[in-house]
N, C-alpha and C positions, 0 to 999 in steps of 0.2 A: 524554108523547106516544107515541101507538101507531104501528107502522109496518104495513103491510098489502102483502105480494108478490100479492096479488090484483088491487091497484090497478097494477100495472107492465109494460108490454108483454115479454114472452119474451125481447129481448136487451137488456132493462131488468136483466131478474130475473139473468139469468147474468153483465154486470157486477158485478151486488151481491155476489153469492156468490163472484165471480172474488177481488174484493178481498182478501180475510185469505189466501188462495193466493200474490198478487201479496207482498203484504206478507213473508208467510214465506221466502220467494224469496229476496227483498231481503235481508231480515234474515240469511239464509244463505249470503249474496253475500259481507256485511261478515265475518262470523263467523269467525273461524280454525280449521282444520279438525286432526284429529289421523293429516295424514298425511305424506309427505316424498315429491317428485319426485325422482327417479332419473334419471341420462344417463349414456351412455358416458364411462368417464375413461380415461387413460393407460393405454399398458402399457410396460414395462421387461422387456427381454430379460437375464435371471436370470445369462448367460454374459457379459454386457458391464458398462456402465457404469451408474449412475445419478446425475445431477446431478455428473458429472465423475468419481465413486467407483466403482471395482470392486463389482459386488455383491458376488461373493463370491470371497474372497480362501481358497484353499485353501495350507496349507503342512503339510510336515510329511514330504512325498513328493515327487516328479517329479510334474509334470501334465502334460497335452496341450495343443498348442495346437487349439481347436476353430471348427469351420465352422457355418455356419446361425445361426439363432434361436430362442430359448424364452425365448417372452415369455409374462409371469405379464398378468392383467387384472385391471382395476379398476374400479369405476363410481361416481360423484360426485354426492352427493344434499343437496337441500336442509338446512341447519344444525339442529340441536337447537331451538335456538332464534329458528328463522325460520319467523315462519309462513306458510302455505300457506291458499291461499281457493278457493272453488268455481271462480272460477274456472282455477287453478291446473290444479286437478285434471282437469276436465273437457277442457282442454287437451293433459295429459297422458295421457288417454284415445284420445286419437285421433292419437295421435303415436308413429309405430312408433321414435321415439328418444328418447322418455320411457317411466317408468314409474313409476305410482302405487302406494307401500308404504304400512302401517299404520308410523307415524313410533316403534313401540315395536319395532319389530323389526326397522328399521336402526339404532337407537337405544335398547337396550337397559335401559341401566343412568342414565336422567335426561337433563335438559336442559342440565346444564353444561358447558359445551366443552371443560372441561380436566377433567372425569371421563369423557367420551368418549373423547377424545387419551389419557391414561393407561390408558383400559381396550383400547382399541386397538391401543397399543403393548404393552402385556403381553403380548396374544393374538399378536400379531407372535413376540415374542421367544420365546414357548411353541412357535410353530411351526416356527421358524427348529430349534428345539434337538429338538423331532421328529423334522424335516426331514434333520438331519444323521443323526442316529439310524438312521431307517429307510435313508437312501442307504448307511451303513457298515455295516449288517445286512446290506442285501442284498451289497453288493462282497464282503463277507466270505464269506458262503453260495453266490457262485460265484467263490470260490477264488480273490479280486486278494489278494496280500501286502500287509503291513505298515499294516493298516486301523486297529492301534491307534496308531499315530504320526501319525493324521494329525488337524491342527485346521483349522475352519473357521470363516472368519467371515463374517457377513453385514450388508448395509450398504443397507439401502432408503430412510437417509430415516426421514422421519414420514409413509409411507403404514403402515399400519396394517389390523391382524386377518390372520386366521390362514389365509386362502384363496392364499397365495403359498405352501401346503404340499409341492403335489406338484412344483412349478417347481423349487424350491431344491433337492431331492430329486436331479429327475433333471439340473439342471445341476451339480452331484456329481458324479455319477456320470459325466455327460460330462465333466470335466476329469480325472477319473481314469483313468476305461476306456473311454469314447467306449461304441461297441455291442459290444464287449467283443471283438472280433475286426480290429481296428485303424482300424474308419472313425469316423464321427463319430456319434453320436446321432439327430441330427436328420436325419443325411442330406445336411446344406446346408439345409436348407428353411428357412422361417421359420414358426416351429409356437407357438401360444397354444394358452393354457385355463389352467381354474380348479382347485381343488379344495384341500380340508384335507387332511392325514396324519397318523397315526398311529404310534409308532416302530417298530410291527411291519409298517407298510408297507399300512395301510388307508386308501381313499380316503374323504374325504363331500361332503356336498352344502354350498353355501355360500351361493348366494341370487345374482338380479340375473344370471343367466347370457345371458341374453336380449339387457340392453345389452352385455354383453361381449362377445359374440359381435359383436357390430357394431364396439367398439374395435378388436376382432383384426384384424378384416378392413380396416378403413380404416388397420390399420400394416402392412400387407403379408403377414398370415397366410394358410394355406392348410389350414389344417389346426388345430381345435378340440378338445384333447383336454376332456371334460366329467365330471363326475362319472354314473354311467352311472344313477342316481335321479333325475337334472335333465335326462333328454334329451329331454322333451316340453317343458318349458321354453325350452332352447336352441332347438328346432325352431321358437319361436311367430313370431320375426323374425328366421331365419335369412339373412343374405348370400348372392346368389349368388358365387358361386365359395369357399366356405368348408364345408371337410367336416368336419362333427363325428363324432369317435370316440369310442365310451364308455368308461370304464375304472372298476378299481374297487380294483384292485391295485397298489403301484409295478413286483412283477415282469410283471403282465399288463402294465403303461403301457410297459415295453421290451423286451418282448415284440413290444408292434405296433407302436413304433417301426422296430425293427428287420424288421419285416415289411413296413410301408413303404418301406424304404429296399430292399429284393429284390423287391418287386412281387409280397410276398404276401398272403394274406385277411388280412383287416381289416375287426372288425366295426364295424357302422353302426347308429343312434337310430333 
């Protein structure tokens, strides 16, 4: 049997042809897609407690007792192995507190939840041991004594990967030296942001800055320090009242702490 669009009046013919569109749709309605939704998750202030635990236990020396907050971020995203549908995504598109990733590059290394969780915590424990690194490099290079007695430990938990780098770093360095001139680091304030480190005191970029910046500010942050190659990132749903600083160094990142705490320049994304 022949079929003939000559015989069909004009929103005859654009039904017909809509169909296999409609159908496709549909079909990629059900489909699971290869991505992960993104939301703000927790943050934990790096100088206090987590789930009842000191983050981080320095001994070895005298510490300080310290004022404010430095709080590390995190963001919480769909499971390895959960899938995600259009409409999901779509969802997440138009939600300044979602965000849509390609599900291999918050997800790495496969779909198994416990090669995730191990590869997570590794990068944790890498950074952590950076972390100390680069804080006892610098206290040493501006002249605190007895940097080689001192051990630290750190205690997050099973949050996981290596963006708690620059946090652990300079809450160190605050229970050691504060801003090296007897106040505190922070100033008092309550201060987030993100970023990896290196033991020689280099920042990087870490991904997801966008919802974190939204966690900082709904736990009382005022101040976002960012890895200073993510600062159009952080800027795309920034908070109002949340000023992000760039930074790229740990000595730059106490550098302009301490220049916030005397009400000096301070660069801006």
């Amino acid at each position: 049997m022949f079929f003939s669009f000559s015989r069909l009046t004009r929103p005859q013919a654009l039904a017909v042809c809509a169909l296999p569109v409609v159908a496709l749709l549909a079909v990629a309605g059900l489909a699971p897609l290869p991505f992960a939704v993104a939301q703000p998750g927790g943050t934990t202030d790096v100088l206090g407690k987590h789930e009842g635990k000191p983050v981080l236990t320095v001994s070895g020396v005298p510490t300080r007792e310290t004022r404010g907050e430095l709080r590390m971020t995190t963001i919480v995203a769909t499971g390895p192995q959960m899938d995600v549908y259009l409409g999901d995504v779509i969802d997440g598109w138009f939600r300044s507190d979602r965000a849509v990733m390609p599900k291999d590059s918050v997800y790495p290394v496969g779909d198994s939840v416990k090669e995730v969780e191990k590869h997570n915590l590794g990068d944790m424990k890498e950074s952590q041991d950076d972390a100390t690194a680069a804080a006892l490099n610098y206290l040493k290079a501006n002249g605190v004594d007895d940097t080689d007695k001192v051990e630290v430990k750190a205690d997050l938990g099973k949050i996981g990967g290596p963006s708690a780098g620059l946090f652990l770093s300079l809450g160190i360095i605050d229970k050691l030296d504060g801003d090296g001139s007897g106040g505190d680091l922070t100033g008092g304030r309550t201060i987030a942001g993100t970023g990896t480190i290196t033991a020689d005191g280099k920042i990087g970029p870490v991904g997801g800055v966008a919802m974190k910046t939204q966690g900082a500010r709904r736990d009382g942050a005022t101040v976002f320090l960012v890895p200073k190659d993510e600062c159009s990132d952080a800027q795309a749903e920034l908070p109002k009242g949340l000023r992000l600083v760039p930074v790229t160094t740990l000595k730059g990142t106490v550098d302009v702490l301490r220049a916030l705490e005397k009400g000096g320049r301070v660069p801006s994304c």
